[in-house]
N, C-alpha and C positions, 0 to 999 in steps of 0.2 A: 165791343162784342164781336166783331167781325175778325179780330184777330184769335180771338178766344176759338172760332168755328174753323177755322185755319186750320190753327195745332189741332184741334182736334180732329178732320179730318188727315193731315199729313201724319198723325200717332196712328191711325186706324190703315192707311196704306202702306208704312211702312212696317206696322204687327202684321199684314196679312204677306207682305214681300219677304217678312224673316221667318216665314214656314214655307216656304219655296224649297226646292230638291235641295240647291247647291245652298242658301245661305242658312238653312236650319242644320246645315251643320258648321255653319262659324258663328251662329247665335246661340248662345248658351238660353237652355230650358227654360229659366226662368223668365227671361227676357220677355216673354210674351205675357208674363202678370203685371210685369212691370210696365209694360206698355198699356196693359188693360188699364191701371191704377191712373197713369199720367193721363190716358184718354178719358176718364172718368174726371180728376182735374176740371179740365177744360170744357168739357160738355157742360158739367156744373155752374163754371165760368160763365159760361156761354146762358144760360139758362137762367144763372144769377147773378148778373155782375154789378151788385152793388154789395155782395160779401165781399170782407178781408180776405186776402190771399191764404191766409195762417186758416181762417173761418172755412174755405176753401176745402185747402188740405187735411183738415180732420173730416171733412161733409165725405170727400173721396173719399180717406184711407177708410169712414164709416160701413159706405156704400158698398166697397167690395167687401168690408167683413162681411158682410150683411150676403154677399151675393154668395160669399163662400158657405158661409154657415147653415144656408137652404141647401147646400150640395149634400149632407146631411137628412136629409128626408130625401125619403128610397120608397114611395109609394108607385106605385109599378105605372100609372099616368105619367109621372113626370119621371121618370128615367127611359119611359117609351118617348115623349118630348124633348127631351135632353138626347136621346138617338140621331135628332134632326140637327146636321151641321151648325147651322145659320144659330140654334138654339143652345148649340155645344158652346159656342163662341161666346155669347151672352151671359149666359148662366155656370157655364162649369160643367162639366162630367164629374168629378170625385175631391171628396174632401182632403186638405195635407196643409198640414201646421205651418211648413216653411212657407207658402204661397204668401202668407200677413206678411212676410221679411221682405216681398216682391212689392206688394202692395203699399208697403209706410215707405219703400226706396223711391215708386212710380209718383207717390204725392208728392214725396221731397223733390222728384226732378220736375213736375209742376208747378210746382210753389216753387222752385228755384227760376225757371224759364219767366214763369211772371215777373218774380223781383227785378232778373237781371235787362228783358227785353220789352218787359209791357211796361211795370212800373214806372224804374228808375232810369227807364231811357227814354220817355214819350219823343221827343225830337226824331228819334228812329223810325218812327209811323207815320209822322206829322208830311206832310207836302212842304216842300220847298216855296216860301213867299217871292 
């Protein structure tokens, strides 16, 4: 689990350093769903880690349809709540079709990162006897 809280905090410092002056313009637009997606991953992880990796990445790619499709309701409370930074970040400002392409890439690079470093390398974590 603790490696689970890791990545996910090192995905949430490294989304908020690629809207910075200089490297939000050498990180392509989407990059910040795709970040959202992989840090939703691992929160998940983290929250539940006795799901399949694969159980995982459908729960994420779920969560942010889920989170996108509420961007969609324009009730004038929550788009005055959606005005609040910290809430923009969470939730979304505005609905767009490609963002799901951001979202199924960020699970895949989650469920990739588990396979390759949590799963099928435990030795990689483990303390030296």
């Amino acid at each position: 689990r603790k490696y689970y809280l890791l990545y996910f905090v090192l995905v949430i410092i490294f989304g908020i350093n690629s809207r910075g002056d200089f490297l939000s313009m050498l990180v392509p637009y989407f990059m910040g769903d795709l970040l959202y997606a992989t840090m939703m991953f691992f929160l998940l992880g983290f929250l539940f880690p006795r799901i399949k990796p694969f159980h995982l990445f459908l729960l994420s790619f779920g969560v942010c349809c889920l989170v996108e499709c509420q961007q969609l309701y324009r009730a004038d409370w929550i788009v005055e709540l959606r005005s609040n930074k910290l809430v923009a970040l969470v939730l979304g400002r505005s609905f767009r079709w490609r963002d799901f392409i951001s979202y199924f890439a960020g699970g895949l690079l989650g469920f990739g990162i588990e396979m390759l470093l949590i799963r099928y390398r435990p030795n990689l974590y483990r303390a030296k006897a």
